[in-house]
C-alpha positions as CSV (number, residue, x, y, z in Angstrom):
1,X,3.6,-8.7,15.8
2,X,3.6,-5.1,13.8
3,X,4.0,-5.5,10.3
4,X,3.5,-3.3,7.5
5,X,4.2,-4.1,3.7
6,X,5.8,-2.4,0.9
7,X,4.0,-2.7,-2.2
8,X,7.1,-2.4,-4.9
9,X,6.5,-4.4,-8.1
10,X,9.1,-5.1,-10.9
11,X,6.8,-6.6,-13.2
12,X,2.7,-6.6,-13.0
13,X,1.5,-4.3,-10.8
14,X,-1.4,-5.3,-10.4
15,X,-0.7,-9.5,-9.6
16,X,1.7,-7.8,-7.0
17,X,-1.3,-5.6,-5.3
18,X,-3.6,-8.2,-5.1
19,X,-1.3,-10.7,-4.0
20,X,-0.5,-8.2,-1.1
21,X,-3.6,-8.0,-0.1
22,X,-4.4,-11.5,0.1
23,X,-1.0,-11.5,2.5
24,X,-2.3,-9.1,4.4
25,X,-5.9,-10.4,4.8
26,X,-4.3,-13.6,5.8
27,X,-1.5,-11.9,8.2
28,X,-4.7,-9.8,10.1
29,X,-5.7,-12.6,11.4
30,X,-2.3,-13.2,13.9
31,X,-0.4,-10.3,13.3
32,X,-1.3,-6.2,13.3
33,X,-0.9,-4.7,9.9
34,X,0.4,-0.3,10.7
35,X,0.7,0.1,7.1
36,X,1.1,-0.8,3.2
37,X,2.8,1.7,0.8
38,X,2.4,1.5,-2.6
39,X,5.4,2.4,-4.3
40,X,6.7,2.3,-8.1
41,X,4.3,1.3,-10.5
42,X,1.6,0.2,-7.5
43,X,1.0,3.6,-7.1
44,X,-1.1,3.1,-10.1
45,X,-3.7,1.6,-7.8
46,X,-4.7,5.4,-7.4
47,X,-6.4,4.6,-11.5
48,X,-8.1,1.9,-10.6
49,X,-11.4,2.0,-8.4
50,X,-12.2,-1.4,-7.9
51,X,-8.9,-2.4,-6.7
52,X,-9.2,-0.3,-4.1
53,X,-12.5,-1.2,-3.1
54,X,-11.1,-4.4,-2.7
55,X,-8.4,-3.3,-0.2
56,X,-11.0,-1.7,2.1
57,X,-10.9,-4.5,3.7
58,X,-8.6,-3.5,5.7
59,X,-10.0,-0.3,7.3
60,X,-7.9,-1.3,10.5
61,X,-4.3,0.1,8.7
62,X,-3.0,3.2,6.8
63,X,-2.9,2.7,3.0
64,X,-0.5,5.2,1.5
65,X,0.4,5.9,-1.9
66,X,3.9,7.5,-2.4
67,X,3.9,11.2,-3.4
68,X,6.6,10.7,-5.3
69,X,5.0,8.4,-7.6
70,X,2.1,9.9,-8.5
71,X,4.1,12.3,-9.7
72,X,6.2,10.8,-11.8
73,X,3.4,8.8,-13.7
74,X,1.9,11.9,-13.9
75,X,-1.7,10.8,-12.0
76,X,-4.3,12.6,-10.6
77,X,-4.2,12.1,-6.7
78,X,-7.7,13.5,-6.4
79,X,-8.4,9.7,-7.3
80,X,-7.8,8.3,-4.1
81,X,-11.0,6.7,-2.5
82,X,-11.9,6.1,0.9
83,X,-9.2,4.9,3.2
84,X,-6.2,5.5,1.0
85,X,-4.4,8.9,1.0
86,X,-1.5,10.4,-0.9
87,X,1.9,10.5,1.4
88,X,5.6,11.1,1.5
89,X,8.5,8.7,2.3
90,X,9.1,9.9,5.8
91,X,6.0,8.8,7.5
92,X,6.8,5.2,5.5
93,X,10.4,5.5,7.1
94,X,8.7,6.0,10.9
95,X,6.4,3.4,10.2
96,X,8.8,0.9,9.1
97,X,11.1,2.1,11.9
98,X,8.1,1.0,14.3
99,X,7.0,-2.1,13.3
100,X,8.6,-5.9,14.0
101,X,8.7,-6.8,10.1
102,X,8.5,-5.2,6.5
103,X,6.9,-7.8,4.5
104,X,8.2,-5.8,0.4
105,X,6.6,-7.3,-2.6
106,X,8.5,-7.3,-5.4
């Protein structure tokens, strides 16, 4: 199955992005992960180095952080390591379009 997860947090943003990644670790094993997007406040993943160290793990799927978000918290995009890169909502929308499930955490 072709899933890919939407990273959307109401509350801690970080508990939600390393919760998601745990999900996804474990949903790699059975499934095929396309994508995550990191949207709203787990966009601030792009501030923190570590955290996504920890999610290059997962070399195997696109990790995007919305566009749209950096901009509005104002943060530099040049901060993106490794695997992750800075993207708009409409490859999101083809990828969700294109997988069997959207797994959101909220």
């Amino acid at each position: 199955m072709r899933l890919c997860f939407l990273i959307n947090p109401s509350e801690d943003w970080q508990q939600a992005v390393e919760h998601a990644r745990h999900l996804a670790l474990a949903a790699l094993k059975t499934h095929q992960i396309t994508a995550v997007f990191f949207f709203g406040s787990a966009a601030k993943i792009i501030q923190d180095t570590s955290m996504q160290q920890r999610w290059n793990k997962l070399n195997s799927c696109d990790l995007w952080i919305c566009r749209t978000m950096i901009d509005q918290w104002q943060l530099n995009e040049t901060a993106c390591h490794n695997h992750f890169s800075v993207t708009g909502m409409a490859p999101w929308i083809d990828c969700m379009q294109q997988s069997d499930r959207v797994i959101e955490i909220i």
